[in-house]
Structure formats: structure tokens, C-alpha cells
N, C-alpha and C positions, 0 to 999 in steps of 0.2 A: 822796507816797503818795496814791493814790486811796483815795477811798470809796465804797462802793457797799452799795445795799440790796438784798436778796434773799428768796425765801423758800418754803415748801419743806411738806415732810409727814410725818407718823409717820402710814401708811395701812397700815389693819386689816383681814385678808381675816375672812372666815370663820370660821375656825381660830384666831382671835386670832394670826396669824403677820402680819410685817413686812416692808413692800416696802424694801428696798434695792437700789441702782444702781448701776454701773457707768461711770465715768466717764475718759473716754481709755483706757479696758483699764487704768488703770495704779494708779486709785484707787475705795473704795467709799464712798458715802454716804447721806444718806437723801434723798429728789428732790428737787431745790430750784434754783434758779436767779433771774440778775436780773429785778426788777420793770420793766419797762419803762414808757415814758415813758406818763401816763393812767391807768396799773393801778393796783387796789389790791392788798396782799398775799395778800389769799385771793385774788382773782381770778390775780395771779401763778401763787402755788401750783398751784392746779387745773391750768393751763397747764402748767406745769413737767412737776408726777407725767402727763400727756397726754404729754407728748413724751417723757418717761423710761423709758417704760412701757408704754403705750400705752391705760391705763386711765383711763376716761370716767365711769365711773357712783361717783361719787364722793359719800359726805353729811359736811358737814363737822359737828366735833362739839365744837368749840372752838378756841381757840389756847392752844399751852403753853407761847408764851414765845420769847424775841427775848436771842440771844447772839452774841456778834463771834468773829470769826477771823480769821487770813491765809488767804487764795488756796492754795492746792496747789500747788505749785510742780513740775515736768518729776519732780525727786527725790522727790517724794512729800513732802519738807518744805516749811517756810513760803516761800513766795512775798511779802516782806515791798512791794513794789510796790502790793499791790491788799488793803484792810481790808472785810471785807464785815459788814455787819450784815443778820442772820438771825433771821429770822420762822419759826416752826414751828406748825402746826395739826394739829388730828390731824382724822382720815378713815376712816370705815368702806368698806368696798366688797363687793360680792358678786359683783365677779368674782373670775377667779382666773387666767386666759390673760392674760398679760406680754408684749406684743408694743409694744418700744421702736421710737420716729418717729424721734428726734434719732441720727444716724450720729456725735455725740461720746458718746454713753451706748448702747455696744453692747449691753450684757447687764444685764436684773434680775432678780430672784429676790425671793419666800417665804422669810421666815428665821424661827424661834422665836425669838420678844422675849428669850430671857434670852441666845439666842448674836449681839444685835443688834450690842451695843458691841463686843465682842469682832473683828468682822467691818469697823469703819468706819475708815479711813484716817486722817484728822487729831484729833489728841486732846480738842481741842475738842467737835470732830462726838459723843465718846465721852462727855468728860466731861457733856453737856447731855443726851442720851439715857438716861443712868445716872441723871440727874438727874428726868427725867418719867417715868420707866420706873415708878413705885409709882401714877401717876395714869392709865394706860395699864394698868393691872388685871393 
């Protein structure tokens, strides 16, 4: 089994609403992707939510914390080949135009925080969101 680190965002427009993405059309979650080789995790992150999304003006407001998962798998279940460990930060932004770079994350959207978990694909992704959701106001 691989290991990989990743890492990712709970970003806050305006509106106190929620970027979530789009992932192969097939899954949702909140932006995040590997660190690659030099990076740090916020530096990752910023990168990620940019290519997820297409949003750049980004302030970071902390981190909320680092949880494992499987890979997403074709079926939408666990992918038990690939363990990734996840870094999450949170991020205010004042934009609000979603115009995703990455042609594997087609579509993101504005969600209200209480329909976030409700809307993420791997249970993990939910349980960890549910979890920062009280320090995310």
C-alpha cells in the first residue's frame, strides 16, 4: 500500500458558505490534493484550492487538523492501494466566481456549512468536517 500526504481547505466566501469540488464528475470533496516534492502543506493547499477552483486570493486562518483516509476508488468506495494523510486549513476568500484549472475537478460550488457533510463523498471527508464544523462558526 502507498502512502501519501496531501492537503487541502475548508474555504469561507463571504457568506460564511463552503467551497466544495468536484472530483472525476464522480465524487465531491473539500480541495485538496498531493504535496508535492519541496512543498509545504499550506503551500500545497493554496495550490490545490487554485487549480480546484480557480480562486487565488486566499488568507489563511489556521489549520484544523490532519486525518487519514483511502483513495476514492472508480466506485466511489475505498481505494485500499493508496492511504493518504490529510492536512486541512481553513481560508477566508472574498471572491466568489469558481472557475476550476484542473480538467479532473470539472465543477465547484458555494455550499452552506450545515449542507457541507451531507454533500462529500468518502465518510471520512464527512466525519472530519462534522468534526471542525463548531470552530468554522
Amino acid at each position: 500500500m502507498k502512502r501519501t500526504r496531501s492537503a487541502g481547505g475548508v474555504v469561507l466566501n463571504r457568506r460564511g458558505e463552503v467551497l466544495v469540488v468536484n472530483q472525476n464528475g464522480r465524487s465531491w470533496s473539500l480541495p485538496k490534493g498531493h504535496i508535492d516534492e519541496g512543498e509545504d502543506a499550506l503551500t500545497a493547499a493554496r495550490r490545490e484550492i487554485y487549480e480546484e477552483s480557480g480562486l487565488r486570493d486566499l488568507h489563511p486562518l489556521g489549520e484544523l487538523g490532519t486525518y487519514e483516509r483511502y483513495r476514492i476508488g472508480p466506485d466511489g468506495g475505498d481505494d485500499t492501494s493508496e492511504l493518504k494523510e490529510i492536512t486541512i486549513f481553513l481560508f477566508r476568500t472574498d471572491e466568489d466566481e469558481l472557475s476550476p484549472v484542473d480538467p479532473d475537478n470539472p465543477e465547484a460550488r458555494w455550499v452552506e456549512k450545515e449542507r457541507v457533510a451531507g454533500l462529500l463523498t468518502h465518510r471520512k471527508d464527512r466525519e472530519f468536517f462534522q468534526s471542525i464544523l463548531p470552530r468554522i462558526g
